[in-house]
N, C-alpha and C positions, 0 to 999 in steps of 0.2 A: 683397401681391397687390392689384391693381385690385379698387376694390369693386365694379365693374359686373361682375368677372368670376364666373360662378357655375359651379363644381364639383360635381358629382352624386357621393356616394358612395353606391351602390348595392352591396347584400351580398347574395351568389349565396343565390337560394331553398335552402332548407333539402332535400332532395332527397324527405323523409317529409312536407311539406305536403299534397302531393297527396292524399295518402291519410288525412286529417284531417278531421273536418266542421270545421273551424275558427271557425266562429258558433256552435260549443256551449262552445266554452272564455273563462274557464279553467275546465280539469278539475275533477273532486272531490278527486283524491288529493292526499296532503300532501306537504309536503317531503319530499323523501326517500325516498319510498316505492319500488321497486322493478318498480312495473305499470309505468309510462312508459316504462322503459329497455327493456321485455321488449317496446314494442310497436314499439319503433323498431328493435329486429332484426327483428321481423315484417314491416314495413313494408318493408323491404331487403331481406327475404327474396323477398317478394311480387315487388318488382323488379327480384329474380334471376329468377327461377322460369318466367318467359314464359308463366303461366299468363291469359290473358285474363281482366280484371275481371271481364266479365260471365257469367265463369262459378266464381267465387270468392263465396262465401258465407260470410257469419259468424255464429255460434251462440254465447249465452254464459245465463249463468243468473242470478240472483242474486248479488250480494257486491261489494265495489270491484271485481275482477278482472271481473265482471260487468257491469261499464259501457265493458267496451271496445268491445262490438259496438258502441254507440249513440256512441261518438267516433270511428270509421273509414267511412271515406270509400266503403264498399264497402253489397253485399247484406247486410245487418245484421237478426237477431234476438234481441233481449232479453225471453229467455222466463223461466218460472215457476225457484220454484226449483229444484234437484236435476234437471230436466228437460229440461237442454240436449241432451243428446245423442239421448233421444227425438227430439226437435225435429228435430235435425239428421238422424238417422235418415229420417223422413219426406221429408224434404228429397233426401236423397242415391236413394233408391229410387224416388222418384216422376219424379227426372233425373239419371240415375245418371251426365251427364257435367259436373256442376258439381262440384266440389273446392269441399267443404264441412269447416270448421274449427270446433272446440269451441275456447274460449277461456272459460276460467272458472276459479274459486279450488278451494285443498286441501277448502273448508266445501261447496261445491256440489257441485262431481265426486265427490269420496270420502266425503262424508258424507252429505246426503238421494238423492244421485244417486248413491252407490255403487255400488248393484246393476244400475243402467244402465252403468256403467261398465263391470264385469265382464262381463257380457254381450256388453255390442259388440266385447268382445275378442274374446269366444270365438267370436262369431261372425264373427271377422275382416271389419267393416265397413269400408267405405274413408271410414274419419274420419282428420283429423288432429288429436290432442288437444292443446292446449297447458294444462296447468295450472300456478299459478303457484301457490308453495308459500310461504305466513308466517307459518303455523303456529299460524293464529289465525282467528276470526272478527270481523274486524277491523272491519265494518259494523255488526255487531247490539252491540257493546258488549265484545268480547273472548274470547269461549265458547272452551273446546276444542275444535278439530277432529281428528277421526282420525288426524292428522299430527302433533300438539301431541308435541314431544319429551319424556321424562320427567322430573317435576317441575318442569315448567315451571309458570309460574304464570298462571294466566287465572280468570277472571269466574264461572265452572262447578267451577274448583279452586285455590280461595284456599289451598288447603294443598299444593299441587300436585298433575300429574300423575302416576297410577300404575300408571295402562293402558300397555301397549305399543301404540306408536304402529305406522300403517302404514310397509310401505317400497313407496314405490307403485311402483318400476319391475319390485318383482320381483311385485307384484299385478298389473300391465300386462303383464308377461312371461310369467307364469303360466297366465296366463289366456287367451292367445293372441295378443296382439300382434306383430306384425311389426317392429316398429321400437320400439325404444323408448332415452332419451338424457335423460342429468341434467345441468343446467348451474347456473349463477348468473348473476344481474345485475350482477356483477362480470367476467364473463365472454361478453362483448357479443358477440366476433367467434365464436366456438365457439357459441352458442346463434343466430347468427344464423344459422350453417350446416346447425345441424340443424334450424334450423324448414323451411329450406330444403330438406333432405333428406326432412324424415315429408312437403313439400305434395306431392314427388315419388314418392312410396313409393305404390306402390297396395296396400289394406288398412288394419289400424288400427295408425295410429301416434301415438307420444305421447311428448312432450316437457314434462318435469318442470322447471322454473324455480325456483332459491330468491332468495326477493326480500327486501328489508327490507319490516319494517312498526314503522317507530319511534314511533309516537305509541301502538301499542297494545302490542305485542308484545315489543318491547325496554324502552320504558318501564317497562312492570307487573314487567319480569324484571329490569331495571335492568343492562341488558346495552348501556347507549350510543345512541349513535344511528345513522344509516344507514350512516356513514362506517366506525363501529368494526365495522359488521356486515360492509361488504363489506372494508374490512382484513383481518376473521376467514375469509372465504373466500379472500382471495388466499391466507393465511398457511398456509391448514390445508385447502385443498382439493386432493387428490392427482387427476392424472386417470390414469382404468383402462379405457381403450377394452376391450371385450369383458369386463369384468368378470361375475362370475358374481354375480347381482342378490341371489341371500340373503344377499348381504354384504356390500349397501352398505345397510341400515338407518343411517339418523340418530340419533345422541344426543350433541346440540351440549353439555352439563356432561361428560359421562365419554370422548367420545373426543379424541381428538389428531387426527382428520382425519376429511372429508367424501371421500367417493368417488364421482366426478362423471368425465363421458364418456359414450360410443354402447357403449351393454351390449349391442343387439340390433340386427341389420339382416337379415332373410329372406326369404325366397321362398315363401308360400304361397299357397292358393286366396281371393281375396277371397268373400265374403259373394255379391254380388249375379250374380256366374260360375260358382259353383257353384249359385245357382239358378237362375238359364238352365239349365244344364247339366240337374239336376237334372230341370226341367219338362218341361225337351224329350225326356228320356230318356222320363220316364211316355207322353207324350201317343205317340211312336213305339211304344211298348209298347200303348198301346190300341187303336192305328188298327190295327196287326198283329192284335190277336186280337180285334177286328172282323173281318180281314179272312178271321181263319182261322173266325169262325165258322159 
């Protein structure tokens, strides 16, 4: 080739830049970790979904999972810990036409923020949850979280875990959710559709993610690294669309498979329609018996 002659190779933008602060990276997370992959279905999801940015909000809490708000390219809050969905809460009621998203870990949603969680179910708010599940507290040093499978090993129980651990889809279901769907980060195109499906779902829906955490969670367990974790979900992960959720609990030592799929998709009264509904019933009820007085 002519050396005068110059060739531009130019590689088509990555289609999830957009939706990146891009001058905050690189990220915190390590190799391998399993947040990144879960945000790049979000990201695609978003760009299925034709929901207008500016009316797309992001809510996360404390933990790695926790720093997604503040790398997306969107309305972003990185609040207290356990307190995401409060946050989000206020958010959603005060403009109840932004589609507003929790994005936060198994340590924040289920564990200082549990009883937020259960709540918003019940009260079928129109969140859309994504938690991401590593069965760790993988920020503060390794702790158990509510999720930590049994005798697992972490920081809080060097001798292992003894508690039984949550199964959150059937605590998400339970408690009222409208949607609720387990996938993995080996499982990119199935979790990109449901993230797709809870931003459309009006009510509270939630999408449980299992992700690696190889530098805390695999490591301390000596269970490999991110590669062998997502091997072990291709290998052993059954999917059971409409599963009946008390029986998809995890315990990655004693079973032979994960039960992963959309366990829930229904038709209820969201939260913020049943109190319209609600308020305007009383206030006709009062004007009446003013009027009959």
């Amino acid at each position: 080739m002519n050396s005068n002659d110059s060739t531009e190779c130019t590689l088509p933008l990555n289609p999830v830049v957009p939706f990146l602060r891009t001058e905050r990276m690189p990220h915190i997370w390590c190799p391998g970790c399993g947040i990144g992959t879960t945000v790049n279905c979000f990201a695609r999801a978003v760009m299925d979904c034709g929901i207008p940015l500016d009316e797309l909000a992001i809510v996360s809490g404390i933990g790695c999972t926790g720093r997604v708000a503040g790398y997306l390219k969107l309305d972003s809050f990185h609040t207290t810990h356990g307190r995401a969905i409060p946050f989000a809460t206020g958010l959603k009621l005060s403009n109840p036409k932004l589609h507003v998203v929790v994005y936060s870990g198994d340590g924040d949603l289920a564990g200082i923020g549990g009883n937020h969680f259960i709540h918003a179910a019940r009260r079928n708010l129109d969140l859309t949850v994504i938690l991401v599940n590593n069965f760790t507290y993988a920020m503060t040093g390794g702790q158990a979280t509510p999720t930590a499978p049994k005798e697992s090993i972490e920081t809080t129980a060097p001798y292992g875990v003894f508690e039984e651990p949550f199964n959150l889809p059937h605590l998400a279901a339970s408690s009222g959710a409208v949607y609720v769907a387990r996938w993995t980060a080996y499982h990119v195109v199935q979790t990109k559709k449901a993230i797709l499906e809870a931003l459309q779902k009006k009510g509270f829906s939630f999408v449980e993610i299992l992700a690696p955490c190889p530098t805390i969670y695999l490591r301390r367990n000596r269970l490999g690294g991110a590669v062998e974790e997502l091997k072990y979900y291709k290998e052993h992960c059954v999917i059971q669309n409409g599963a009946d959720t008390k029986d998809v609990g995890i315990d990655l030592r004693h079973q032979d498979k994960v039960t992963i799929g959309k366990f829930l998709d229904i038709e209820k009264k969201e939260y913020y329609d049943a109190y319209q509904e609600h308020y305007a019933g009383l206030l006709k009820g009062g004007k009446q018996a003013v009027a009959g007085a």
